[in-house]
C-alpha positions in Angstrom: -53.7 37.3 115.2 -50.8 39.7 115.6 -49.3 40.5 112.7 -45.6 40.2 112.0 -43.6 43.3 110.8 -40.7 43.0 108.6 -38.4 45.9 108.5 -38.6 46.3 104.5 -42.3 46.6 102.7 -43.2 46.6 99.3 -46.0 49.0 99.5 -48.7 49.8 102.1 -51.0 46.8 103.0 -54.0 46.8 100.3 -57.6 47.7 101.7 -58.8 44.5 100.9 -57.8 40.8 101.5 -59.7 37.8 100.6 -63.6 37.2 101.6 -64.5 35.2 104.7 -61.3 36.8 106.6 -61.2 40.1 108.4 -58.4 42.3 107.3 -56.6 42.3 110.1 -56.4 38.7 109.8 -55.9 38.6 106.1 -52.8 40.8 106.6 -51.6 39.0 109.8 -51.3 35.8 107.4 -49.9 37.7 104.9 -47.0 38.9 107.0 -46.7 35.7 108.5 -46.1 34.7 104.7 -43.4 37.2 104.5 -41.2 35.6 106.7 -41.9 32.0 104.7 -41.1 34.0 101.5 -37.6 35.2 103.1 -36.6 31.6 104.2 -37.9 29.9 100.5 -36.0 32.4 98.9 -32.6 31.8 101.3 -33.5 28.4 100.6 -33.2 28.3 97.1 -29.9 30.5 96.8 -28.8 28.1 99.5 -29.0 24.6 97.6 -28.3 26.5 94.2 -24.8 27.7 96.1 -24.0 24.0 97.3 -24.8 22.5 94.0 -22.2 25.0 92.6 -19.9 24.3 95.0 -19.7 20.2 95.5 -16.7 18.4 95.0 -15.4 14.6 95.9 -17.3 11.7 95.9 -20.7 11.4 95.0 -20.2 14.7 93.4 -22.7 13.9 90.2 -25.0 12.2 91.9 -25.6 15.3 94.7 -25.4 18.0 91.9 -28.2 16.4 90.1 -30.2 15.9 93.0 -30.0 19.4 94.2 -31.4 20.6 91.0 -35.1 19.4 91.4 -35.1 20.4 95.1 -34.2 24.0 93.9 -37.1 24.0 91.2 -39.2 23.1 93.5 -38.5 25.7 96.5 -38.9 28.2 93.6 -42.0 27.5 92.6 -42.5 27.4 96.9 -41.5 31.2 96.6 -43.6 32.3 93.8 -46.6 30.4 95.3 -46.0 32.5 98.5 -45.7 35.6 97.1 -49.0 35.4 95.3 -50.9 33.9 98.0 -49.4 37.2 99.9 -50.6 39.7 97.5 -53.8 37.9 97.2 -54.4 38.3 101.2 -53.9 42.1 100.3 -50.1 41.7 101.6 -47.3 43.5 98.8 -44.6 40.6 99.4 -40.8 41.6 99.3 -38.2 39.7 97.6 -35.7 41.9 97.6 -31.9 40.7 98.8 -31.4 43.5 100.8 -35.1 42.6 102.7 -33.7 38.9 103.3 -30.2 39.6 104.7 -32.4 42.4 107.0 -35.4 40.1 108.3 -34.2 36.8 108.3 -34.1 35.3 111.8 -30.9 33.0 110.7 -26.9 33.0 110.2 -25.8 32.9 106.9 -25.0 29.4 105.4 -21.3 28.5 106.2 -20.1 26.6 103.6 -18.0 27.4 100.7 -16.2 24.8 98.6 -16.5 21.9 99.9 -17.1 17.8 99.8 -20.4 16.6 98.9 -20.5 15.4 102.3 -19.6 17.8 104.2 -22.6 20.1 102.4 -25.2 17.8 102.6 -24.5 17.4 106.9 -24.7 21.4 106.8 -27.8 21.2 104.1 -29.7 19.2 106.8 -29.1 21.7 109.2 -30.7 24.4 106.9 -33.5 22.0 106.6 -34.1 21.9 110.3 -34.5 25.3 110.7 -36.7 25.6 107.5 -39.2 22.9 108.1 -39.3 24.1 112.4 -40.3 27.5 110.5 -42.7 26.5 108.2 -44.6 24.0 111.1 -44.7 27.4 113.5 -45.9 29.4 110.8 -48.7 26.4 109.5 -49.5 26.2 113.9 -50.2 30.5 113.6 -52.3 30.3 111.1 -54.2 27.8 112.3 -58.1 28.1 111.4 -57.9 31.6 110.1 -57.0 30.4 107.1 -57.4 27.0 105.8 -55.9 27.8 102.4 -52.8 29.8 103.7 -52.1 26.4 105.6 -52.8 24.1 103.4 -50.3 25.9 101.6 -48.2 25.7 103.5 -48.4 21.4 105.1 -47.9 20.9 101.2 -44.6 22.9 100.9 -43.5 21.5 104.4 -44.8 18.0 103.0 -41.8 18.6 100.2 -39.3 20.2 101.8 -39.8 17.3 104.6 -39.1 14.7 101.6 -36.2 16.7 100.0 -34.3 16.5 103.7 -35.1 12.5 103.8 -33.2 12.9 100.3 -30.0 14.5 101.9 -30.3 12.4 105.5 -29.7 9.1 103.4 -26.5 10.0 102.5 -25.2 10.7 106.4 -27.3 7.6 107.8 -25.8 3.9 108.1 -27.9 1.1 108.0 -28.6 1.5 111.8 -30.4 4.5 111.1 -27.3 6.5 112.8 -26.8 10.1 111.4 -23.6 11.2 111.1 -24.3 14.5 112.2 -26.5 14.1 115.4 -26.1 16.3 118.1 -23.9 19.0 115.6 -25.6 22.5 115.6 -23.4 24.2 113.4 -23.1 23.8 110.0 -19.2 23.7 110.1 -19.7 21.2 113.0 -22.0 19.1 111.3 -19.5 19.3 107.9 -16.5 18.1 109.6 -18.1 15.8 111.3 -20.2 13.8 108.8 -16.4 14.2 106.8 -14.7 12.3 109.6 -17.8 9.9 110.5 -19.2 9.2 107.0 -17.1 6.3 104.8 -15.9 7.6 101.0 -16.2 5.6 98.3 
């Protein structure tokens, strides 16, 4: 498995990583992770900036659910981190490491309607949950734990978008915001197409 570089590291690469894998393997998983860890992290800031930032209708009822999803991406990161260093791999959380690696825009929105961030939420979710399938496909059977690890975070985060997709789909099963690839598109789109209460 070819390992992924990231352009900021912790540390050199211990000279160990867990029994049963080779370390080249073991550190390929773990830099694999790295990537995982950038994305959970952006996640997290990500829903905690919307929840901040919600206003109109449904405005409760979106800042409250935002607040679970957020716990649980965090304990996503610190599980990542330590199955990184326990592969041998220093993980880096650092801001300046995210903004660096990450292989996405930054998220778009500032204040605005409940709506319009939950059409632009499920756009981050998309790219998340593609992410996290790649990476559980790449690590493959090298290492069983590293993906079961990683089907149960997608597992959640799969669940946490169904959360924020019932609020742009009618009764058809129409979302609002299909075909939009933007996260302004999606916004003003789901704030023309989705009914207010």
């Amino acid at each position: 498995m070819a390992a992924q570089t990231t352009t900021t590291k912790a540390g050199p690469d211990s000279d160990f990583t867990v029994p049963g894998l080779s370390l080249e393997d073991g550190h390929g998983v773990g830099a694999t992770l790295q990537l995982r860890l950038h994305a959970l992290n952006d996640l997290q800031l990500t829903l905690k900036h919307a929840h901040w930032n919600v206003v109109g209708p449904d405005f409760i009822g979106v800042h409250k659910m935002l607040d679970p999803q957020i716990d649980a991406v965090r304990e996503m990161v610190d599980e990542t981190a330590e199955r990184m260093a326990t592969l041998g791999v220093p993980p880096v959380g650092t801001p300046g490491a995210i903004a660096a690696d990450r292989t996405w825009n930054e998220y778009s929105l500032g204040r605005a309607l409940t709506i319009e961030h939950l059409a632009a939420l499920d756009l981050v979710y998309d790219g998340v949950i593609a992410d996290q399938r790649k990476a559980i496909n790449s690590v493959g059977e090298i290492d069983p734990i590293t993906q079961d690890m990683l089907i149960g975070h997608t597992k959640q985060l799969e669940l946490f978008q169904w959360f924020i997709r019932s609020h742009l789909e009618n009764k058809a099963g129409y979302t609002a915001t299909t075909g939009e690839t933007t996260e302004v598109g999606a916004a003003e789109k789901a704030s023309r197409t989705v009914p207010r209460t």
